[in-house]
N, C-alpha and C positions, 0 to 999 in steps of 0.2 A: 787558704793555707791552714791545716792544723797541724799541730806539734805539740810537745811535751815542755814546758815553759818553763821547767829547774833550769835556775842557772849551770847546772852541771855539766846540758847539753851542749852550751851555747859557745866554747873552743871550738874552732875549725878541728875535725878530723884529721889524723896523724895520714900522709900518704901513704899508701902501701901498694903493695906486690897483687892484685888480688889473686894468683894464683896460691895463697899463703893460706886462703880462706877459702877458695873457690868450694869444698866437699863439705863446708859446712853450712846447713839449711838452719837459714831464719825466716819466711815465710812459707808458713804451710796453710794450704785450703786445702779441707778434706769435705768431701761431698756439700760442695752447696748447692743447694736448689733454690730457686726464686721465680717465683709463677708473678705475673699479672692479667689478673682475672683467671681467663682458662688458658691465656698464653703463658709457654713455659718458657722462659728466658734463658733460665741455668739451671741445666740437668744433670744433675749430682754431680760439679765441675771438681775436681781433686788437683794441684799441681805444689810444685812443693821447691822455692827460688832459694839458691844458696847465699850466702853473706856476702857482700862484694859484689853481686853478679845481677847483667840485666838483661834482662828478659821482656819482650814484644811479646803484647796479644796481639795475632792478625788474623785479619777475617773482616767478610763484607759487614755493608750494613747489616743492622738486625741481626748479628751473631753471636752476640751478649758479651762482648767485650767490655764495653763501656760500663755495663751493668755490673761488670764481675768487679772492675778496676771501684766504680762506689761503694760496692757492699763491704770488699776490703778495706773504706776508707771510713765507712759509716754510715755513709750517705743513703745509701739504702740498705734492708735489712734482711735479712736473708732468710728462708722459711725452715731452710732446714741446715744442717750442717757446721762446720766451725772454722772459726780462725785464729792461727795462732803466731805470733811476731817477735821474735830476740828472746824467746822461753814465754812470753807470756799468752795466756789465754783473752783476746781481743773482740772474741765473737758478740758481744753484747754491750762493750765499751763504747761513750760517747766519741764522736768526733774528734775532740781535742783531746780525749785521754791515749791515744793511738798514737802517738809521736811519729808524725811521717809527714811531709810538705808536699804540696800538689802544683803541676803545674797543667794552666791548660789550652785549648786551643785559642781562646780567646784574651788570653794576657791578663784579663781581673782586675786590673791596675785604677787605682781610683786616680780621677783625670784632675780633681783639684787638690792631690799632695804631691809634693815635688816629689822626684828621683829617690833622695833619702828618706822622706817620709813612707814613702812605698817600701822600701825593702827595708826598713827599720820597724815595719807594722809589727809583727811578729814580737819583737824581740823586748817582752815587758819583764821587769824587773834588773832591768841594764842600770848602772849609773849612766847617764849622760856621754861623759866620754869615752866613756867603756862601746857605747852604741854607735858612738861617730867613729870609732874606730872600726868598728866591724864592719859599718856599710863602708865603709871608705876603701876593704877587704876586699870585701863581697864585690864592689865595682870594679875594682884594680882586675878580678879574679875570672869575671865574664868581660872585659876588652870594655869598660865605661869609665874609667879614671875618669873623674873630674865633671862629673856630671851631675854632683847633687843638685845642683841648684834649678836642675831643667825639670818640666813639668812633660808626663808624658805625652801630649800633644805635640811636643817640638820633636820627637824622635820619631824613628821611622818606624817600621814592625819590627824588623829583627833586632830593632835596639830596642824596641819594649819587652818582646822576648824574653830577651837579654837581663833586663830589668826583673822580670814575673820570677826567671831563674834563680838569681841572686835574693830575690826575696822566700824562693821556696827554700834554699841552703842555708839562709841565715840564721837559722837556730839552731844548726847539725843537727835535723831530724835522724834518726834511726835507718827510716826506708822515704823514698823519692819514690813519690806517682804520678806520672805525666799521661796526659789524656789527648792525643793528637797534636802535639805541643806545637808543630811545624807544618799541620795543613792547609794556616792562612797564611804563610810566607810566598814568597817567588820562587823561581825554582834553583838561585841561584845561592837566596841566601837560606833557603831550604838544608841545602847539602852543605853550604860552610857550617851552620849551625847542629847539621848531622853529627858533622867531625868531632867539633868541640864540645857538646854535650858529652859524645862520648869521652872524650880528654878528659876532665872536669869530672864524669862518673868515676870513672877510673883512678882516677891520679887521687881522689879522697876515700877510696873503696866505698860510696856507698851504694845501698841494695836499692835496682831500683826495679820499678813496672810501668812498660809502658805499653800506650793504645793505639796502635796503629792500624791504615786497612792498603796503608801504600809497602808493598812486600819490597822492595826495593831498599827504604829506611828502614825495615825491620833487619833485610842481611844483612845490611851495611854496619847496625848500631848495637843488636844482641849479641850477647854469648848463646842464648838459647830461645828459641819459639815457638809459643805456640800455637799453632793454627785452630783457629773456630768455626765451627760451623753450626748452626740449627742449637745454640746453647751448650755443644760439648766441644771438649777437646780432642781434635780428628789427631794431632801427633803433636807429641815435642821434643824437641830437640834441637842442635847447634844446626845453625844455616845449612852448613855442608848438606850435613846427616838429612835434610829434611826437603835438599833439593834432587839430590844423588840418588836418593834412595825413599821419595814420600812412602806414605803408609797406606793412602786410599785415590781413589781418581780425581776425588775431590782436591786433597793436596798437591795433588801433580798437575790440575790443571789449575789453580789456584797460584799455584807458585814458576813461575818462569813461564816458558812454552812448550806445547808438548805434540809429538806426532801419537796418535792412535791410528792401529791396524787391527781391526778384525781376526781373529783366526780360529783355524780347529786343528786341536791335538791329534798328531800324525804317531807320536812314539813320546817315551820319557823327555827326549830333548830337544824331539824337531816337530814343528809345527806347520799347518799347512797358512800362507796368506795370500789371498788370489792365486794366479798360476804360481807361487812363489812356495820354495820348501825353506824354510828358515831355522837356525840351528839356534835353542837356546840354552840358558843355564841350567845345568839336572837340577839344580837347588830350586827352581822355578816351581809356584803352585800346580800339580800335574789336572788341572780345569779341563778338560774335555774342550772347551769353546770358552773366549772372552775377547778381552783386548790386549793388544801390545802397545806398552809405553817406551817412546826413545825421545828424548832431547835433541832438540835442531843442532845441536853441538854436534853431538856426536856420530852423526851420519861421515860417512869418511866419503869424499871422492878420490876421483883418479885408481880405484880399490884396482890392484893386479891380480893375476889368473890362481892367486896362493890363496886371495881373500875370501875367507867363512861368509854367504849372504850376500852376494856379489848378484847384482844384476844391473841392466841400462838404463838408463835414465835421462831426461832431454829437462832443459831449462824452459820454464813455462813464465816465470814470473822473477824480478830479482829487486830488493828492498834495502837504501844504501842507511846504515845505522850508524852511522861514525866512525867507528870501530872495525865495522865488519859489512857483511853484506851477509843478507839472507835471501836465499833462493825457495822456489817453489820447483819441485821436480814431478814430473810423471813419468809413469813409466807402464809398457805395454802391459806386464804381470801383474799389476794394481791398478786395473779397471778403475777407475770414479774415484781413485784416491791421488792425493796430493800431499806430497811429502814435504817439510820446510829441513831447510840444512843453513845453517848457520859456517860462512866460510871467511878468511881472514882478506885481508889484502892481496896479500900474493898468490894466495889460491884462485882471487879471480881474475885474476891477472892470467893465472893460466888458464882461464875459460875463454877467458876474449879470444886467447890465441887459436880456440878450435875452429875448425872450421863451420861456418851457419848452418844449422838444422842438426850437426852430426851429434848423437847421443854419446854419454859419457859412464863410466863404470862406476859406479855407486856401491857402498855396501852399509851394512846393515851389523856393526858389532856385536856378540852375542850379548858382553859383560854391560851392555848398555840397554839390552831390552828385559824389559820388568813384565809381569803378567798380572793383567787384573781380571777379576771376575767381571 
């Protein structure tokens, strides 16, 4: 954990609205690069995080997330470019002059200081009671009331977590960096501890960055994300915006599920895909040949004799999700292709009711198919 050790830090943050701050930028990376050796890590990375607001890097391994989230933090140094934090210029600042608390996937937690000694690390130039008061905060604040006195060996993960967390907060750093914070959890208490980070981010408005490659905690926990890929940022933006609408094929198959079709450009708005004429949006890149992107979501059944991109389609395969069911469909018009549609409960409830083998009307909505090169 580094942080900025004036006393003046070390008041809990007033709660706020973070929509109050959300348009104003206190973390700016403008072109970082970071080679090692002849590998490039981070190719001229630019993103720029508002006050309040938090933000997932995601992307597989090897896509310099991790790399980016250090060099922001000091840890490693950057060959080129700058960084800049609450106005000031940080690109060449030690570690502990950077005022920001880390947390990471492995909890850091020294195994022979008790609970308070742990999240009291931090916080020098405290009196005394001034310190047992904070951690006594800090515990009350991540769900550990009453646990100074345990050693982290007697808690579980997500109470050590828990712990790592309250010790990253305890000196109201400036900006929060978490670095996979919840990839050695379970999967249960993965996702309560999803929730509550996010609470906790929010409820103190602080700015925070996080390292994730599980896309799922990235929807759930950002206002905004970035996707990486090969050392750059392929798109960023809010969940919605970046699954509704990705930027590259990479992103679109990176993020959710996705059907790709084949096609060649018949006119401005219709395209040809196997026997199939399909109608899409004039606003669509006019590519001569590429691919078409649709979401298993949005395949519509049961489509009536009104629907745009209607054709048949027979049940090949069916995948029960909890939630939903996803189907595999073929259909005579798309040879060698296999379409996934994502249908509700009661949708397939009216499939049972068809009769065996008999195909079903499918379609294919315009506002739903995207064209990539």
């Amino acid at each position: 954990m580094m942080h900025n050790p004036s006393s003046a830090a070390l008041a809990l943050p007033p709660c706020q609205d973070p929509q109050e701050h959300s348009e104003t930028g206190f973390l700016t990376v403008q072109g970082i690069e970071k080679r090692f050796g002849a590998f490039i890590a981070l190719d001229r990375v630019s993103l720029e995080v508002r006050r309040g607001e938090m933000v997932c890097l995601l992307g597989p391994s090897g896509c310099g997330k991790t790399t980016l989230l250090r060099t922001i933090a000091g840890l490693e140094r950057q060959d080129a470019g700058q960084l800049h934090a609450g106005g000031r210029d940080i690109s060449h600042l030690p570690p502990q002059a950077r005022d920001y608390g880390i947390l990471f996937q492995s909890y850091a937690l020294f195994p022979n200081l008790t609970v308070a000694d742990n999240v009291a690390y931090g916080l020098t130039g405290m009196k005394r009671e001034a310190r047992r008061d904070r951690v006594a905060a800090m515990l009350d604040m991540v769900g550990l009331g009453g646990s100074q006195a345990k050693y982290p060996g007697q808690l579980s993960g997500g109470q050590q977590q828990r712990v790592a967390l309250a010790r990253a907060l305890a000196p109201s750093p400036s900006l929060l960096l978490l670095d996979e914070p919840l990839s050695a959890l379970d999967a249960q208490v993965r996702e309560h501890l999803q929730l509550e980070i996010r609470r906790l981010q929010k409820q103190f408005g602080i700015t925070t960055l996080m390292v994730t490659h599980d896309q799922e905690e990235a929807m759930v926990m950002a206002d905004r994300i970035a996707v990486m890929q090969h050392g750059r940022i392929e798109q960023f933006g809010t969940p919605a915006e970046i699954y509704r609408r990705p930027a590259t094929p990479f992103v679109a198959d990176f993020i959710g599920h996705a059907n790709w079709l084949p096609f060649t450009r018949i006119s401005g708005s219709q395209v040809a895909v196997g026997a199939l004429r399909l109608e899409i949006q004039a606003e669509e890149a006019e590519l001569p040949s590429g691919r078409l992107f649709c979401r298993p979501e949005s395949v519509e059944l049961f489509a009536t004799d009104a629907t745009a991109n209607r054709f048949q389609a027979r049940v090949t395969d069916r995948i029960y999700l909890g939630n939903r069911y996803r189907l595999a469909l073929a259909a005579d018009a798309l040879p060698g292709q296999t379409l996934l549609a994502d249908v509700s409960d009661q949708a397939h409830e009216r499939l049972a009711a068809l009769p065996a083998n008999d195909g079903l009307w499918v379609a294919l909505p315009r506002q739903a198919l995207q064209v990539f090169a």
